[in-house]
N, C-alpha and C positions, 0 to 999 in steps of 0.2 A: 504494500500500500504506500502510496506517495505519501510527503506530508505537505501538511495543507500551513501554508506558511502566513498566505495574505490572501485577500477575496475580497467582494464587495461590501459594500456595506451593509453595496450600496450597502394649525396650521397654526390662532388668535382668537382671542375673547370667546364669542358667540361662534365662530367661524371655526376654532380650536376644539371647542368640546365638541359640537359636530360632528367633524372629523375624525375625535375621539370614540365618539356613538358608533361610526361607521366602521372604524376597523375592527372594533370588536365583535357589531355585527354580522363582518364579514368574515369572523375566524374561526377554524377548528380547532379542536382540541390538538394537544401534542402526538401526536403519531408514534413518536418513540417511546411513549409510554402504554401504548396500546398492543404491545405484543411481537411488533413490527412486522414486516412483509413476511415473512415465512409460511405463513399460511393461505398464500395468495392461492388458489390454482394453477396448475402448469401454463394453461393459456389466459391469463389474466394479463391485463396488461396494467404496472401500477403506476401511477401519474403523481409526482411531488410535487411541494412546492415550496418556497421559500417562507419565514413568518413574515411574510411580507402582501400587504393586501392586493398590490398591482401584480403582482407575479401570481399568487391564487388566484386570480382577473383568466392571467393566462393558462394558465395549470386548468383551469376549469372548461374553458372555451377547448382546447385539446382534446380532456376527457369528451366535453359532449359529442366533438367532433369522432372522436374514435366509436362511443358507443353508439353514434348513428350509421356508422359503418358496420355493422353487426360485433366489435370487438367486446368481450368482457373488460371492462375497468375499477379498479381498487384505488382510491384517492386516500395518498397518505398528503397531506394539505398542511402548509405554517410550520415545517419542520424546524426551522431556525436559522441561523448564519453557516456559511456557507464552510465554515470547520466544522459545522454537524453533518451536515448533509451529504457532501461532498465522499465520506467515506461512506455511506449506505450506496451513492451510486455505484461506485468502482465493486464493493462487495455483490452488486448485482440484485440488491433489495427492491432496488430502485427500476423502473426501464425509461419513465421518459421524463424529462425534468425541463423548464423553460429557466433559460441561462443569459449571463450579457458577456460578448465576445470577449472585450477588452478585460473585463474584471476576473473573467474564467481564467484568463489565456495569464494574465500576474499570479493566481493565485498556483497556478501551474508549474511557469518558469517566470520565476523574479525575475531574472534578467532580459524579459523576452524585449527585443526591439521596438514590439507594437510599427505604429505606421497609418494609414489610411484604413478602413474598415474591411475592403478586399484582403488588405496586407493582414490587417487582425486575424480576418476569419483564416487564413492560410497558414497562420503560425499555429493557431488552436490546433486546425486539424491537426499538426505535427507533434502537439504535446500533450494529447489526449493519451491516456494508459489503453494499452490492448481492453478489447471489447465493448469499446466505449467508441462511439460518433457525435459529431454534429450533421444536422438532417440542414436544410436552407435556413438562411440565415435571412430575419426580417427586415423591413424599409425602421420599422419602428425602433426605437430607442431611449434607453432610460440611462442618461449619462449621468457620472458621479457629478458636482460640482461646487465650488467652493463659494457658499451663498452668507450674503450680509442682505441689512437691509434696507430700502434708497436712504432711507435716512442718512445711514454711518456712510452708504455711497455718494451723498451729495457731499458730506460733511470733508470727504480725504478726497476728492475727486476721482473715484476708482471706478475702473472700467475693465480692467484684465487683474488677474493672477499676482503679477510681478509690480501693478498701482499698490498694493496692499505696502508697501515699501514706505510709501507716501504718509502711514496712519503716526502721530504722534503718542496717541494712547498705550494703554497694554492690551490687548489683540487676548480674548478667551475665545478656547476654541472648543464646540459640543458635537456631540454626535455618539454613536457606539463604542462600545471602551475599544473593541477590533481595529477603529477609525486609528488608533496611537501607532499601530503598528503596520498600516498598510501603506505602497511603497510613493502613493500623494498624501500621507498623510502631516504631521505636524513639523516632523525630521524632515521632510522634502523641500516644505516651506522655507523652511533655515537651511537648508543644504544646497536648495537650483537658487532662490531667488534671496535670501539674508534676508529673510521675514524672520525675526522675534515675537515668539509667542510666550504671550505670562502666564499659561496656565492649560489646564484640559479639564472641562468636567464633561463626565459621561453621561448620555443621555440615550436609556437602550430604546428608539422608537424608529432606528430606520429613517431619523428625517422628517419624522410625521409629527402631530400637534405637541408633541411636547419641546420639542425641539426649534420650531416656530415661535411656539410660545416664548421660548426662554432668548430666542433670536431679537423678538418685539419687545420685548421686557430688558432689554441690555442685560441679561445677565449671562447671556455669552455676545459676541461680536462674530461669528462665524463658526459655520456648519456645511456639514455635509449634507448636501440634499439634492434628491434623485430629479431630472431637468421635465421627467413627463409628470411632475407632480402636479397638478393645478394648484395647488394653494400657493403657487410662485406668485400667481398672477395675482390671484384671488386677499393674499396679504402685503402686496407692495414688495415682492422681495429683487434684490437683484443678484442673477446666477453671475458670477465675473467671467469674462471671455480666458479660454484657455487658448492662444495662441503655438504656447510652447509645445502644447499634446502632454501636459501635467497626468489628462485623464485620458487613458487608452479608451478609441469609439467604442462604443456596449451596445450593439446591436439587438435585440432579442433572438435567440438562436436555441430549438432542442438539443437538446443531450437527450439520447437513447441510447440502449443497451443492445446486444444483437438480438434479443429476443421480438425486437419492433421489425414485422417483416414488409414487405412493399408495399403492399395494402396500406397499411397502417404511416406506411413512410409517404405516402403519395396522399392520403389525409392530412397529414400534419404540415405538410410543405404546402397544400391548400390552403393555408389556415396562414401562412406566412406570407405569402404573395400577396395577403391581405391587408397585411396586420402592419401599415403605416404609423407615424412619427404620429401625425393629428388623429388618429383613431385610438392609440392606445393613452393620448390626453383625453381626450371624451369620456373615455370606459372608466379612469381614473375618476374623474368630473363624478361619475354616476355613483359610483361606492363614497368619496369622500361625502361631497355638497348632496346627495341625492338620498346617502345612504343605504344604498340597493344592495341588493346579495351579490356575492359573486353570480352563483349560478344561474338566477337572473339576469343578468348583466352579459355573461356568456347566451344564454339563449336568444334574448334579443338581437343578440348583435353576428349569432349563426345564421339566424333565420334571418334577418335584414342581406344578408351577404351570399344569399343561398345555399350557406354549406350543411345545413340540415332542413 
């Protein structure tokens, strides 16, 4: 088994608790306390997902898509960060899992070159462990990004990564305690660009309300948050331009195991040739502001597309 060294992380007031309502009623229980995959069927196919409510978005839309194909499907859903999960795939618990190119491909090989989103996805394939693929790899994307908010951006004039240079304050930086050690995270800042940061508190939400929260509230100055999130828009925040490529592109892309046979691969890669930048902001839009189910949210959005 590899080791899993770095991975991804990857709103306000009335707007915050919302959002708060909405992830929760968009979450499963823990999977890994349930038994785990081992009792799936032989022909079962089991669909993960991250404890992340846009990625259950996707993991859901899959399964329905697969189970309208005649396939049997087992939804193990909200697994956790991507050091949990990540060894249930390669153990083969797992068969199909909705991933982001760039965040996959670092947590893989630290030192991978990354590049353009073609270059991304070309390197993945290469540092995927035997038995393990990437199926097409989506128009959609859910880039890491290093988010303040207009306010602190009007206040230092910042506009990229490397303006942060500009701030006179002390710079607290929130997000998942995983955020301290991943390879754009706090050490990066001081190491490409001589950002000084006074401090890190952890905030385990993936980006979501609580982390907005404490962004509007100055009690942190900068976060990690995922670019399809609507609450960007929705709370004034500003994602900083990455010129340098700080964040390797994150495509949406499956991970499957070999047990996912053509069928089922010629389903999912339908599901992808879909599944654009401004649709997988919408779908977000409907779980966060709307509060919808996932599985909801995936059925409307099969059927709108004709793929059930």
């Amino acid at each position: 088994m590899f080791t899993i060294t770095r991975g991804r992380l990857a709103l306000v007031s009335a707007v915050a608790v919302g959002a708060v309502v909405a992830l929760a009623g968009c979450a499963s229980g823990d999977p890994l306390d349930e038994g785990n995959n081992s009792s799936s069927a032989p022909d079962t196919i089991v669909v993960g997902s991250q404890d992340y409510y846009s990625n259950e978005i996707i993991a859901e839309i899959y399964a329905q898509a697969l189970e309208n194909g005649g396939y049997t499907v087992d939804r193990q859903f909200r697994i956790g960060q991507r050091e949990a999960y990540l060894p249930e795939i390669e153990s083969g618990a797992i068969d199909v899992f909705p991933e982001y190119t760039g965040s996959l491909l670092q947590a893989l090989e630290p030192d991978a070159a990354g590049g353009t989103a073609d270059e991304t996805y070309a390197e993945l394939q290469d540092a995927l462990p035997d038995g393990l693929a990437v199926l097409d790899m989506a128009d959609a994307t859910d880039q890491n990004s290093w988010t303040v908010t207009k306010a602190f951006a009007d206040t230092y004039n910042l506009t990229d990564i490397a303006s942060l240079t500009q701030v006179t304050e002390p710079i607290t930086v929130g997000g998942n305690s995983e955020l301290e050690t991943r390879p754009y995270g706090p050490t990066a800042l001081k190491e490409k660009y001589g950002i000084d940061i006074a401090g890190f508190t952890p905030v385990e939400d993936n980006g979501g309300p609580l982390t907005v929260k404490a962004l509007v509230d100055n009690t942190i100055q900068l976060a990690n948050i995922y670019t399809a999130d609507p609450n960007i828009v929705s709370n004034d925040l500003v994602a900083l331009d990455d010129p340098d490529g700080l964040f390797f592109p994150d495509n949406v892309v499956p991970v499957v195991s070999d047990k996912v046979d053509d069928g089922a691969t010629e389903i999912i890669n339908a599901v992808s040739a879909k599944l654009s930048a401004d649709v997988l902001v919408s779908l977000n839009a409907q779980s966060v502001n709307d509060q919808a189910a996932a599985d909801t949210i995936a059925t409307d959005w099969l059927t709108k597309e004709g793929l059930i």
